[in-house]
C-alpha positions in Angstrom: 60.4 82.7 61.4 62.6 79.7 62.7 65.3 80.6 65.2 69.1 80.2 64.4 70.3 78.1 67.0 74.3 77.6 67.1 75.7 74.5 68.9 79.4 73.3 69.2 80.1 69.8 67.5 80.3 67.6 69.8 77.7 68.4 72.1 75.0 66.4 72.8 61.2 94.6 71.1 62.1 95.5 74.4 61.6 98.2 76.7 64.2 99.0 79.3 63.5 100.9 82.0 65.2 102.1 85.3 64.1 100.8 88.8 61.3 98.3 89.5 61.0 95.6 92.1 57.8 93.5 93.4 57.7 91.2 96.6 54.8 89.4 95.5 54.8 85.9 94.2 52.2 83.8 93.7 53.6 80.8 93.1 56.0 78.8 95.8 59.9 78.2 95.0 61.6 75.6 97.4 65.2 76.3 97.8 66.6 72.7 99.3 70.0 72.5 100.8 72.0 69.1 100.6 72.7 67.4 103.9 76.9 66.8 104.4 78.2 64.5 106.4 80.0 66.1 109.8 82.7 64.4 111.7 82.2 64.7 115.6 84.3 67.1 116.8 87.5 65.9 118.5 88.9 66.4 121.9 92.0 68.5 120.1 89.1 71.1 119.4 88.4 71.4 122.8 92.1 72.9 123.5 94.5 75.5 122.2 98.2 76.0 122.3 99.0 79.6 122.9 98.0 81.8 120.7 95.8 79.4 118.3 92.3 80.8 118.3 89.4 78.5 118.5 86.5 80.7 116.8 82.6 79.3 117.4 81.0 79.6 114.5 77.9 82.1 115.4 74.4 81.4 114.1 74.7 84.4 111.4 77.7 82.8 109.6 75.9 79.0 109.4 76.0 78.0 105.9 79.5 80.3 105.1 82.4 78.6 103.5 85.1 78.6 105.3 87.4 80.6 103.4 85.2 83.3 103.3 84.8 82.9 107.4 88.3 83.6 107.8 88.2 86.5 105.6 86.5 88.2 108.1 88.3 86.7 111.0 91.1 87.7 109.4 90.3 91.3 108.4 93.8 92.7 106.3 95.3 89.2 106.1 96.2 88.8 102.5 94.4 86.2 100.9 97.1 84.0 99.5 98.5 83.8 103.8 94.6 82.7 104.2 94.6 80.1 101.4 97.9 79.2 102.3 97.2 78.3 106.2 94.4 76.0 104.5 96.3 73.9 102.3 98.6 73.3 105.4 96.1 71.7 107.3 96.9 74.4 110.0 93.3 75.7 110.1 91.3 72.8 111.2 87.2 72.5 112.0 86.6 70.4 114.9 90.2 69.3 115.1 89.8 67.8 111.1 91.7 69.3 108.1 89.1 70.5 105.9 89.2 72.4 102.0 88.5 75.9 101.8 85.0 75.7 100.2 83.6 73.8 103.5 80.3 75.2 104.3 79.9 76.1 108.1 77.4 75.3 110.2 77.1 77.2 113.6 78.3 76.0 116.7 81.1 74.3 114.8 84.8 75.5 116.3 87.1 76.5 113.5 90.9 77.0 114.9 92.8 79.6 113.6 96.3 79.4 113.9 99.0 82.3 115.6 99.3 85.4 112.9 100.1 88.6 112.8 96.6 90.7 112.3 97.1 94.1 111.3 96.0 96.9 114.0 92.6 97.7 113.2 93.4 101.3 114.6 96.5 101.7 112.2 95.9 103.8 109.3 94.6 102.2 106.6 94.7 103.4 102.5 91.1 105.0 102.0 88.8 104.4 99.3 88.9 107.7 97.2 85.9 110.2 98.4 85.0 110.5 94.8 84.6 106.8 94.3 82.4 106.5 97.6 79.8 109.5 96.3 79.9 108.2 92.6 79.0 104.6 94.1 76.1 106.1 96.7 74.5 107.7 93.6 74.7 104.3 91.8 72.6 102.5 94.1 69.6 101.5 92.2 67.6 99.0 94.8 68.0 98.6 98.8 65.3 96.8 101.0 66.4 94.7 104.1 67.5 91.6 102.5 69.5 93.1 99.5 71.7 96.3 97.9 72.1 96.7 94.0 74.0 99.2 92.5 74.8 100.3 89.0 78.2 99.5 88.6 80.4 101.4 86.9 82.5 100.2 84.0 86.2 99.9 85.5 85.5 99.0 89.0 86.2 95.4 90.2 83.6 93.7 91.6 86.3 92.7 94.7 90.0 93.6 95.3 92.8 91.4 94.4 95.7 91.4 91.8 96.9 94.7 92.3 93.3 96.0 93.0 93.5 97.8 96.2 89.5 98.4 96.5 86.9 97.0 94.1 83.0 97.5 94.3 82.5 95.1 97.8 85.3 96.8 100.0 84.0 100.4 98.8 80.6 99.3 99.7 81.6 98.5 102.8 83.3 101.4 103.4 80.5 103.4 102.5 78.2 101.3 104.7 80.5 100.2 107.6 77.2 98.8 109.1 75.3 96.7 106.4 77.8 93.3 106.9 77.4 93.1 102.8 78.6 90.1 101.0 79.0 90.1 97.1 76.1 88.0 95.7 77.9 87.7 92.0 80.5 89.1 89.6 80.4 91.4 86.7 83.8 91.8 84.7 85.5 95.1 85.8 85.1 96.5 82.0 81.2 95.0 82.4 78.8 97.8 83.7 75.7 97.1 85.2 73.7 95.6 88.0 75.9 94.1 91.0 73.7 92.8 93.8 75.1 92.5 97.6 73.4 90.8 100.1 72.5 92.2 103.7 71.6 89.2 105.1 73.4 85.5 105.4 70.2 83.9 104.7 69.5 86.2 101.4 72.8 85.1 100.3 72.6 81.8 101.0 69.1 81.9 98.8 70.7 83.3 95.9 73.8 81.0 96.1 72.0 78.6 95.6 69.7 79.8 92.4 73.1 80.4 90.6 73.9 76.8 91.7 70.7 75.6 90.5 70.7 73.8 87.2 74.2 76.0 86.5 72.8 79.7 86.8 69.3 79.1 85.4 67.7 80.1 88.8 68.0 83.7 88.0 67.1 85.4 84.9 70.1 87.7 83.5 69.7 90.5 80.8 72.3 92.3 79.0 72.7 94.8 76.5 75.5 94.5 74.3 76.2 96.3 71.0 77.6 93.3 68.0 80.2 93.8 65.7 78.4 93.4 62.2 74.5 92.7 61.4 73.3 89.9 63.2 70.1 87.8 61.7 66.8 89.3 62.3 65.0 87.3 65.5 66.7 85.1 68.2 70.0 83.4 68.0 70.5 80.2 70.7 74.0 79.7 71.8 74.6 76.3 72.9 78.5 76.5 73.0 81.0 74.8 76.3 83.1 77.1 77.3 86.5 76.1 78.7 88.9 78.6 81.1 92.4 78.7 80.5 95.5 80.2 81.3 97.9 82.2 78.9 101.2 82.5 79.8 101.8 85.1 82.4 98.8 83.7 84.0 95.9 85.7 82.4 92.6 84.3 81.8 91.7 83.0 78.5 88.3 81.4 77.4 87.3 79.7 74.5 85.0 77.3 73.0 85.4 73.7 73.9 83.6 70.4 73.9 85.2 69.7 76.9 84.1 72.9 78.4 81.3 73.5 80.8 77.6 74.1 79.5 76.7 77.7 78.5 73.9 78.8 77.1 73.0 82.4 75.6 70.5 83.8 73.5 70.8 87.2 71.5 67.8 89.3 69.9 68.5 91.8 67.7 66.9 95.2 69.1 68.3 97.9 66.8 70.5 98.1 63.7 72.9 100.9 63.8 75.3 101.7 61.0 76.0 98.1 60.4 76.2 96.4 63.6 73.5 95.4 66.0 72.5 96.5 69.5 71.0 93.3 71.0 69.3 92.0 74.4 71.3 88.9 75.6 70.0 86.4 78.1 72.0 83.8 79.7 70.7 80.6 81.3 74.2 79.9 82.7 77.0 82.6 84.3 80.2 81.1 82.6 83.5 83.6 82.9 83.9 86.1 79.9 80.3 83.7 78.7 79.0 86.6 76.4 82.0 87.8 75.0 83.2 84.7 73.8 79.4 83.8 72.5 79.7 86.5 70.6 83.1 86.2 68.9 82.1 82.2 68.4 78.8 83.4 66.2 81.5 85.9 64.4 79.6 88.9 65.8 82.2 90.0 68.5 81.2 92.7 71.1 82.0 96.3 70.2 85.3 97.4 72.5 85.6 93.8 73.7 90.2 94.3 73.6 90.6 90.7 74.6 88.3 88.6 72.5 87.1 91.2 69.8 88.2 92.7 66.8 91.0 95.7 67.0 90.2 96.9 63.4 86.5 97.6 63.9 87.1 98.8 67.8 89.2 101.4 66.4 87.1 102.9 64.1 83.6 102.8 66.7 86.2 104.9 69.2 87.1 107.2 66.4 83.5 108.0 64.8 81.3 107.3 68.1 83.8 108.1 70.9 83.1 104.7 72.3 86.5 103.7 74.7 85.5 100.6 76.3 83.5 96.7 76.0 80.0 97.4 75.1 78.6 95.0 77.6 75.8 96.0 80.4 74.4 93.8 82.5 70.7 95.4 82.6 68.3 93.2 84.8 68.4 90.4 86.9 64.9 88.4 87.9 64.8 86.2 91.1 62.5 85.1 93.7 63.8 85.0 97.2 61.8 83.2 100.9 61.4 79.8 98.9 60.0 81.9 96.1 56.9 84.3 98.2 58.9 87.0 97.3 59.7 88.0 93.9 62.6 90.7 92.6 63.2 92.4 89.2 65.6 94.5 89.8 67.4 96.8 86.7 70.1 99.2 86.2 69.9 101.8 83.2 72.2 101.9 80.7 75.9 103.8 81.1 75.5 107.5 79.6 78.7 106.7 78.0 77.1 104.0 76.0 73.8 106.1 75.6 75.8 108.4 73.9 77.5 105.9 71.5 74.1 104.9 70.5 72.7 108.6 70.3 75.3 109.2 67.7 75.4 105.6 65.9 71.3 106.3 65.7 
């Protein structure tokens, strides 16, 4: 049977299981980092007015961006003060005026202007006890390098936007210890897999996979139940996708020649009273990439609120009790220490979606 393949104009049976994770590779993956061009630090580095700070960057933080550096530098800072000191040139590396995404290297001398840090003794707003237990019972993978957990639907993956806490300050708070670093994103109405790295050199690893040729480094699954039947076998989705603002200043994508390249590929696994419960890999990790996929190929995902269809969304919450996007990221496939060591790590599906397709069955 020939595949469907859909591409914009324009433009050039599965099992699914709960935890599983191998370290052994056979094969070697180099991960290569680009050399950059460093200017030689100044003799204004080498001095401070009163209270500038002039912060060495330690050998555990080579490689970090800067923005993120000052992050934790600059622990309860808003991040709009942080982002703001940067476009003013006053936070300088090695006495130069540099852009937020600058990659550290260690034994550079970042200065960090006069501001008022809160008290790291004053009380602070806690994460709920109830979130902290629900998210140490979602942890579905932990060895030295790395922490997954199952991530609930309606969690952020970070704070921000009204968001006091989101899945990387809880963990944190749960594991005051670890020094864990959000590796990727899932959409806060996404459930699923959300990796954290323990280690700078882990993250820097994995960084650079999702860099490499635009996501295709790692190997994402999803699980996503379609509005409508979908055609039997695979359907390639070769479709840009462009990010835009609506007014107000929410996030809108759609389909666009002028977009960035995203790829995804659905396979039907199950039909269920009319619509179809599919695997979805992605070769690239576009914002909102599935969703909008799946409304492009007319074959929206169930729940979706933004980019799916009202009609059909009510009637699934009425008959199958399903309240929210349909979407679950399932597995995600890796190989980490220039590719000795290999990862498969999976989440199992929300009971809440279980249950939708208990009763749908």
């Amino acid at each position: 049977m020939s595949t469907p393949r859909v591409v914009v104009p324009l433009l050039s049976g599965t099992s699914y299981s709960g935890l599983s994770a191998a370290t052994v590779a056979k094969n070697s993956h180099k991960v290569s980092y680009p050399e950059c061009n460093r200017k030689p630090m100044s003799d204004s580095a080498l001095s401070a007015p009163r209270g500038v700070r002039m912060v060495t960057v330690p050998e555990d933080r080579d490689g970090q961006r800067l923005d993120n550096f000052l992050l934790g530098q600059l622990k309860g800072v808003p991040k709009s003060l942080i982002y703001k000191l940067l476009r003013s040139g006053q936070v300088r590396v090695n006495g130069g005026r540099v852009k937020p995404e600058r990659k550290l290297l260690a034994g550079e001398v970042v200065r960090i202007p006069p501001i008022s840090v809160p008290d790291e003794n004053a009380e602070k707003p806690d994460v709920a006890q109830g979130l902290l237990k629900a998210l140490a019972a979602a942890i579905v993978f932990e060895d030295n390098r790395l922490l997954a957990i199952n991530k609930p639907s309606g969690l952020a993956s970070h704070g921000g936007s009204g968001i006091r806490h989101g899945a990387i300050e809880a963990m944190r708070s749960l594991r005051p210890n670890d020094n864990l670093e959000l590796v990727h994103r899932l959409d806060r109405d996404t459930s699923g897999l959300l990796i954290f790295a323990k280690k700078r050199s882990a993250l820097r690893e994995l960084q650079a996979l999702l860099r490499e040729d635009h996501g295709a480094g790692i190997e994402k699954k999803y699980m996503a139940l379609l509005i409508g039947r979908m055609p039997d076998g695979t359907m390639d989705v070769d479709a840009p996708l462009h990010v835009g603002l609506r007014q107000g200043g929410e996030r809108h994508v759609q389909v666009n020649a002028m977009g960035k390249i995203s790829i995804s590929h659905f396979k039907v696994l199950q039909r269920l009273d009319g619509h179809s419960f599919c695997e979805v890999r992605i070769d690239t990790g576009r914002t909102h990439q599935i969703r909008v996929h799946a409304q492009h190929i007319g074959h929206a995902v169930a729940g979706d609120d933004k980019y799916g269809d009202e009609s059909v969304n009510k009637r699934l919450k009425t008959k199958y009790g399903l309240k929210r996007l349909f979407l679950h990221a399932a597995s995600m496939r890796f190989f980490l220490n220039e590719g000795r060591d290999e990862y498969l790590l999976d989440a199992p599906l929300a009971g809440d979606l279980r249950s939708v397709l208990d009763k749908m069955a």
